[in-house]
VMD Tcl script that draws the C-alpha trace (Angstrom):
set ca {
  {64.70 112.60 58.66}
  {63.89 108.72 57.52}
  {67.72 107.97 58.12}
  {69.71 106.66 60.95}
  {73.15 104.97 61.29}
  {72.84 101.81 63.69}
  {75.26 99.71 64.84}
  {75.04 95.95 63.97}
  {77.36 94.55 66.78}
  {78.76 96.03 70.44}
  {81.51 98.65 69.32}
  {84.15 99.79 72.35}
  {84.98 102.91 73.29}
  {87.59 103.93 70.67}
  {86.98 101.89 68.05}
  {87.17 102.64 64.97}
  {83.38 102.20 63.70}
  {84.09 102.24 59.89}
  {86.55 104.56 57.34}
  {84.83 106.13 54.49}
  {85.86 107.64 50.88}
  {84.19 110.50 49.58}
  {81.76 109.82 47.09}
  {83.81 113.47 46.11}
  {85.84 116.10 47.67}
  {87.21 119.60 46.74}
  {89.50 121.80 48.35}
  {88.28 125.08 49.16}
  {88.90 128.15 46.73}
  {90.05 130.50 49.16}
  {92.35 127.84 50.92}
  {93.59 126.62 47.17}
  {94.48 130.34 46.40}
  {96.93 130.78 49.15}
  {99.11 127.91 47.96}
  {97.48 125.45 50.16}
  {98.46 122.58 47.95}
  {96.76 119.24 48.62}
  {96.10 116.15 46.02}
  {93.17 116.79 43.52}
  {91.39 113.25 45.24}
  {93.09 112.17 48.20}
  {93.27 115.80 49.51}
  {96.65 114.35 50.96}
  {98.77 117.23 52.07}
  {101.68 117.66 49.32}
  {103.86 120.47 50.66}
  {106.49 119.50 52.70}
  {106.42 121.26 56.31}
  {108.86 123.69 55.92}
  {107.43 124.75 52.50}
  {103.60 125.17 53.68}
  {105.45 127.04 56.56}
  {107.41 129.40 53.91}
  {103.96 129.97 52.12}
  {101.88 131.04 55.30}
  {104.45 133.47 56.84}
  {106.76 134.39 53.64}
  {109.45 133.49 55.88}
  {113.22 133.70 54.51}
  {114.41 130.65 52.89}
  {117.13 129.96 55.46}
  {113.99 128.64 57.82}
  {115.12 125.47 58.97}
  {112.39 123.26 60.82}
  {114.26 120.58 63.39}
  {113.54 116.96 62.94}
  {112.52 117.29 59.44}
  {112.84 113.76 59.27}
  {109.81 113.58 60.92}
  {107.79 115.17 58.29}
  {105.83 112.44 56.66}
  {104.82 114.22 53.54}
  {106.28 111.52 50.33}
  {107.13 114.78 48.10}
  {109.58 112.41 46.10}
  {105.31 110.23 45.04}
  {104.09 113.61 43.78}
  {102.94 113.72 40.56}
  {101.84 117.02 38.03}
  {98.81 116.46 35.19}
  {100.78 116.85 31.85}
  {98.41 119.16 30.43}
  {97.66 121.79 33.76}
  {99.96 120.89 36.20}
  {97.46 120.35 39.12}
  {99.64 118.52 41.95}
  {98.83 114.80 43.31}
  {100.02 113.08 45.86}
  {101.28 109.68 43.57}
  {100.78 108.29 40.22}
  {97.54 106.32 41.79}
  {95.99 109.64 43.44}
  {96.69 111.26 39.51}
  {95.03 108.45 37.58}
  {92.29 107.81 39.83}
  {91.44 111.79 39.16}
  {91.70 111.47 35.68}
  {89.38 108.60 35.36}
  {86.39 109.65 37.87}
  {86.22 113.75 36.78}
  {89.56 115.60 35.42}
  {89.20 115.04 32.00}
  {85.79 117.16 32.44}
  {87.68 119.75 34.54}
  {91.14 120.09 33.14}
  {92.15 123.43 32.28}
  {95.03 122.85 30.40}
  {97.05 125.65 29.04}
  {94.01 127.60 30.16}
  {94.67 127.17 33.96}
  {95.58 130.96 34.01}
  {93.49 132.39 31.99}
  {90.91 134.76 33.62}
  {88.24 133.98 30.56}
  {88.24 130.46 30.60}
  {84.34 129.79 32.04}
  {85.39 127.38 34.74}
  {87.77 130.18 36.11}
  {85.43 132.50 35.75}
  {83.07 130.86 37.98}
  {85.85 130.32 40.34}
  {86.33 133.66 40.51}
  {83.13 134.78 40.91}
  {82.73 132.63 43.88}
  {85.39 133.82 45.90}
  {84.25 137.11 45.34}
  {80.75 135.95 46.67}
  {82.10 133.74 49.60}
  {84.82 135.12 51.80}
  {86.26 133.14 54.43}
  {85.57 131.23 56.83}
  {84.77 128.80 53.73}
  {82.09 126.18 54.35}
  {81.64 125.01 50.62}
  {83.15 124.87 47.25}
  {81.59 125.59 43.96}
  {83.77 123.01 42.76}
  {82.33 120.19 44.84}
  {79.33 120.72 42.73}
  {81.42 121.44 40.04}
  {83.15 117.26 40.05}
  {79.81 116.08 40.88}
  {78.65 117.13 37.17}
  {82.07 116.01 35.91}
  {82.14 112.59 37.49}
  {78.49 112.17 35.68}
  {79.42 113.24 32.36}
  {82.29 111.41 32.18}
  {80.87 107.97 33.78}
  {79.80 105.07 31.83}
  {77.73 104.24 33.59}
  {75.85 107.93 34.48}
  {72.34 106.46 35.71}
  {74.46 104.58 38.70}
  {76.11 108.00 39.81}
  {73.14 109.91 39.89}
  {71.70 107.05 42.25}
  {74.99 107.56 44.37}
  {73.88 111.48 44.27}
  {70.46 110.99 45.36}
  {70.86 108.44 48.40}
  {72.29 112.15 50.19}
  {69.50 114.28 52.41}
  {67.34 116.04 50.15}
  {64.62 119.21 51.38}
  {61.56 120.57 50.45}
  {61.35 123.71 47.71}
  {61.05 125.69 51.10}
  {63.63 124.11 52.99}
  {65.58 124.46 50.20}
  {65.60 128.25 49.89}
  {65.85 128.30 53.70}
  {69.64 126.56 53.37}
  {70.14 128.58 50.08}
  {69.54 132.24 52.07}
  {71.50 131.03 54.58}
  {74.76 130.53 52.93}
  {74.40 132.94 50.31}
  {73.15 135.37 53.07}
  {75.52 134.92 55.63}
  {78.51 133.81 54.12}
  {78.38 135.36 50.71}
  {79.29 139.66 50.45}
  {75.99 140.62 48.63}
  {76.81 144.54 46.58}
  {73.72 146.39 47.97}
  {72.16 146.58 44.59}
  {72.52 142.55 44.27}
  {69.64 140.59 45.76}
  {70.47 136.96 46.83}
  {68.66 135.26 44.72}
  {70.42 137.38 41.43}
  {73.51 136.23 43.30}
  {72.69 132.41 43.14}
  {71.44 133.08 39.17}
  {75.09 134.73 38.61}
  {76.21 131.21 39.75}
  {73.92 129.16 38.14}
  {74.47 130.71 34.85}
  {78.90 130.59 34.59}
  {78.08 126.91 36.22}
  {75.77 126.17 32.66}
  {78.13 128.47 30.65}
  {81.48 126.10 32.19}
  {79.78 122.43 32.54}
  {76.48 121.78 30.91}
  {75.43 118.70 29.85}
  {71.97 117.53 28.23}
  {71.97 114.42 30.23}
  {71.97 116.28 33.64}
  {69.65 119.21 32.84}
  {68.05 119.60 35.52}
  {70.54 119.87 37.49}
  {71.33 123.54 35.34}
  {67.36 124.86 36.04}
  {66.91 127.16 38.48}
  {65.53 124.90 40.67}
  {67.88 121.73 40.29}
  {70.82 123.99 40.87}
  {68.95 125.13 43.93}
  {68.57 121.94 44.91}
  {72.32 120.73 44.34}
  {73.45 123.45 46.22}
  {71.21 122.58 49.10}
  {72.66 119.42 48.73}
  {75.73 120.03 49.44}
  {74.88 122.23 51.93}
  {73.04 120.40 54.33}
  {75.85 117.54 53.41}
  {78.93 118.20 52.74}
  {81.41 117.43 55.37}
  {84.20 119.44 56.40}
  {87.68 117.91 55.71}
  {90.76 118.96 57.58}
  {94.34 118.23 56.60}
  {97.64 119.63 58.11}
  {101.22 118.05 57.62}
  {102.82 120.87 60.34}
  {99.69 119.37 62.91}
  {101.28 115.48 61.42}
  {105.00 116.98 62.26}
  {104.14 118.64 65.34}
  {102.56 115.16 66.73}
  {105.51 113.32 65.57}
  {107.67 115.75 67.53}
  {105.53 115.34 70.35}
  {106.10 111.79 70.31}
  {109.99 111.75 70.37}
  {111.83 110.75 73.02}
  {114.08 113.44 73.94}
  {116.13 114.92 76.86}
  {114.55 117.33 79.30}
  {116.87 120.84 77.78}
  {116.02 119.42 74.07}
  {111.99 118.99 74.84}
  {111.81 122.37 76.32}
  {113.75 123.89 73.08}
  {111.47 122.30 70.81}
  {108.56 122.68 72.63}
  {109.03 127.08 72.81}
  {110.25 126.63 68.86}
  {106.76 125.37 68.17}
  {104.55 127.48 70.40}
  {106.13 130.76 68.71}
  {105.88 129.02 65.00}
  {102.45 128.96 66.04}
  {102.40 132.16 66.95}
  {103.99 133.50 64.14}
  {101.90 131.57 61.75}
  {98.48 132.76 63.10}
  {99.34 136.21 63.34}
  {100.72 135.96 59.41}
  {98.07 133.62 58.07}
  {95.24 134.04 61.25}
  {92.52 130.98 59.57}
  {94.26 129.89 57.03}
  {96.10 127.07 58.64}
  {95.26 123.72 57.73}
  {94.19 122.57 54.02}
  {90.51 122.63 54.23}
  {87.77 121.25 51.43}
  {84.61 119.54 51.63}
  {83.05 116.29 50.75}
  {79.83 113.50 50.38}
  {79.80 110.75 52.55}
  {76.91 107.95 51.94}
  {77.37 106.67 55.56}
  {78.86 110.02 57.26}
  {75.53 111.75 55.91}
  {73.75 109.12 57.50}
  {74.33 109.98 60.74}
  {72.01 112.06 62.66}
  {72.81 114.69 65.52}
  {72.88 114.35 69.28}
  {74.45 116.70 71.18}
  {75.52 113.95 73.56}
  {77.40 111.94 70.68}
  {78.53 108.41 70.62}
  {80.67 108.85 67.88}
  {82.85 111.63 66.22}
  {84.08 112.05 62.77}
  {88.01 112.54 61.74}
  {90.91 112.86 59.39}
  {93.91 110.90 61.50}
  {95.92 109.96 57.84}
  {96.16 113.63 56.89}
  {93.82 112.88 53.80}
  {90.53 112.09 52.68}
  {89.36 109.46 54.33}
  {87.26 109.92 57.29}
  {87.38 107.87 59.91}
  {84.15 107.83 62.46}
  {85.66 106.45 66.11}
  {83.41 105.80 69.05}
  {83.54 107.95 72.01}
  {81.89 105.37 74.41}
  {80.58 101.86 74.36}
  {77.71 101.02 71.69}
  {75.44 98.17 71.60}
  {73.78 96.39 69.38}
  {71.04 98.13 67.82}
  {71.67 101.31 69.07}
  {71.95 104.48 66.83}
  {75.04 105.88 66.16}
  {75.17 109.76 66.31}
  {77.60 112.45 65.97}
  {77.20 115.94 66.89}
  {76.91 118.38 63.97}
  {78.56 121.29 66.80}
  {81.62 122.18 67.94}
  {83.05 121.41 71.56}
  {82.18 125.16 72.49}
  {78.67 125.51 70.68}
  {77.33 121.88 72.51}
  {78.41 123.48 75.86}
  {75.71 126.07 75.54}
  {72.14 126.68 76.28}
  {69.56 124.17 74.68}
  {68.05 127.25 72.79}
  {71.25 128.65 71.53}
  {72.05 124.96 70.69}
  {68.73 124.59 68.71}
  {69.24 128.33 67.21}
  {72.24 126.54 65.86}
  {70.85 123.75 64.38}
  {67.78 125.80 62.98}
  {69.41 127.96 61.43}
  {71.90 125.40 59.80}
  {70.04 122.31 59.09}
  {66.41 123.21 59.79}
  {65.59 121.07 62.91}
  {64.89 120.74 66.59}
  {67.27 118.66 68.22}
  {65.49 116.33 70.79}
  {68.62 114.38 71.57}
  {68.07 113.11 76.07}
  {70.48 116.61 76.46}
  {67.68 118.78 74.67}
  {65.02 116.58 76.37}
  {66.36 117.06 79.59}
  {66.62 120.54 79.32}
  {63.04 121.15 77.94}
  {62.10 123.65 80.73}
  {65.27 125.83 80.52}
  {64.45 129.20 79.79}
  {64.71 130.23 75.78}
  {66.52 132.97 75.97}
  {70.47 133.29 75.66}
  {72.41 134.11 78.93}
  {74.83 137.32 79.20}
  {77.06 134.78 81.30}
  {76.96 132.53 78.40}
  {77.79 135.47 75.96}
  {80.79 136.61 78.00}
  {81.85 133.07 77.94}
  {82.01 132.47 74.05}
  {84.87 135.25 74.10}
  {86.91 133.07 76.61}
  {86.44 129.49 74.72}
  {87.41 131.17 71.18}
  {90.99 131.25 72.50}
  {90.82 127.65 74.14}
  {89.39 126.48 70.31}
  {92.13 128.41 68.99}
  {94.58 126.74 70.67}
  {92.92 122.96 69.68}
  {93.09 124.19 66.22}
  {96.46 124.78 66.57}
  {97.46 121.03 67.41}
  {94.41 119.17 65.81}
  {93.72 118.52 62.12}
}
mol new
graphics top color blue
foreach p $ca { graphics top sphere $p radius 0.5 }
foreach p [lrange $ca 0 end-1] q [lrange $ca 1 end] { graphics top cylinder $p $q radius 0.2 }
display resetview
């Protein structure tokens, strides 16, 4: 609400409209605990293909992928911190990390130790928020960081604020929703003791006098609704960046069709091993990104095309001048349903009506979810699945 992207000159149908950096990023915990190595700021992929295949299936080390010259993973750039060994993708990736927030958030010889308070809050997220992951603790975790160790702190909290912010109500709404729905509550554990648990190893592992309120009950509410409302999922696979290089090879008709059935059953194979855990996932804040409001007719969609962090926002048909640019905040599958189960969506998750021409034009529907459409979520998870599969 109060924000809109617009566009400033005609854009063409698949054109690039603008790439963005996070303001910052994290990898999710889960995804970071199954060896789902990616670069502390890029969020560049650093496991060679056959490696991140070796990690999801615990597949014998005689696995040999063909083409691996078509893996475009630099593993010969990767670079370790000194002090905890946290992976990067090059020298540049490392230093930029240890300039904006990993001086704050080094662990040092620490990294394994179960008492150390930023493990500890780790560790009590993950046993809070099971997958599928939607946020990290440690997105909120490098915001604090990148403030404490800025010079110039004042300007980063600016950067901070320009995202979405809610009401004291609205806030609790988007609070109770992840913690409710996404977090595994012990019966005798209320939500709201859950969030305090959270608030109090995020004090214990990162206070700081300057950002105070940001450790009160009600400024670490309102950081987590934050980066709940926006924080935008980031996607990054280097099989999905071999697998589209295979595709693209130029290859006789017996050699295609061995490659191609080698690839459907690593597929296969890695989903029933790993089932979600198959791309390297995180979140992060993007000033423009967030700017973008919903339509669930969109003229734009979001992406990760250089396997990193660095989103790219393409047009899917012609805009003019002046008009708003707007992405849809649901899937393929969930924009191909009713208006209400659309707005049940978006109500639940980001606490509006959607009154995009689609919604308008479908005011008189009835509000009330179809068996036919029920039955038909069932028959589109496969058809997503198989997307995932080939898609970062």
């Amino acid at each position: 609400q109060g924000k809109g992207l617009f566009a400033t000159r005609n854009i063409r149908k698949g054109e690039t409209v603008f790439v963005e950096r996070p303001v910052v990023s994290s990898q999710f915990l889960w995804n970071a605990l199954y060896s789902y190595r990616v670069a502390m700021v890029v969020a560049m992929v650093v496991m060679v293909v056959t490696a991140m295949v070796l990690v999801m299936m615990m597949m014998m080390l005689s696995l040999v992928l063909p083409h691996p010259e078509q893996c475009s993973t630099r593993k010969d750039l990767h670079q370790q911190c000194p002090r905890c060994q946290v992976t990067y993708c090059s020298a540049e990736c490392r230093q930029a990390a240890l300039e904006q927030y990993h001086q704050v958030l080094c662990l040092g010889p620490s990294r394994d130790d179960p008492t150390h308070p930023l493990n500890k809050l780790q560790e009590a997220w993950r046993n809070m928020h099971y997958p599928p992951e939607t946020s990290s603790i440690m997105l909120m975790a490098r915001m604090v960081a990148t403030v404490k160790q800025a010079k110039d702190k004042e300007w980063w909290i600016k950067a901070f604020s320009q995202f979405c912010n809610k009401t004291a109500n609205e806030e609790e709404e988007i609070v109770h929703k992840l913690l409710g729905d996404k977090f595994k509550a012990r019966a005798w554990q209320c939500l709201e003791g859950q969030l305090e648990l959270l608030r109090l190893l995020f004090t214990e592992a990162l206070y700081d006098e300057y950002l105070s309120r940001w450790f009160t009950p009600e400024g670490f509410r309102s950081l987590f609704a934050l980066v709940g409302t926006n924080g935008q999922g980031i996607g990054t696979s280097s099989l999905s960046q071999w697998v589209h290089a295979c595709d693209a090879l130029d290859l006789p008709m017996l050699q295609r069709e061995e490659l191609d059935a080698f690839i459907d059953q690593l597929y296969k194979d890695i989903e029933k091993e790993s089932g979600e855990f198959l791309n390297c996932e995180g979140s992060g804040l993007y000033v423009l990104q967030s700017c973008c409001n919903h339509s669930c007719i969109p003229n734009a969609e979001t992406s990760f095309p250089e396997n990193n962090f660095l989103l790219h926002l393409t047009a899917l048909e012609d805009i003019e001048a002046g008009e708003e640019i707007c992405i849809s905040y649901l899937d393929c599958c969930q924009r191909e349903r009713s208006r209400h189960s659309r707005n049940k969506i978006l109500r639940e998750n980001y606490l509006f009506t959607c009154s995009c021409p689609k919604c308008l034009a479908q005011a008189d529907d009835a509000d009330v979810t179809s068996d036919e459409e029920e039955e038909g979520e069932g028959e589109t998870d496969d058809a997503e699945l198989e997307d995932e599969m080939t898609d970062v």
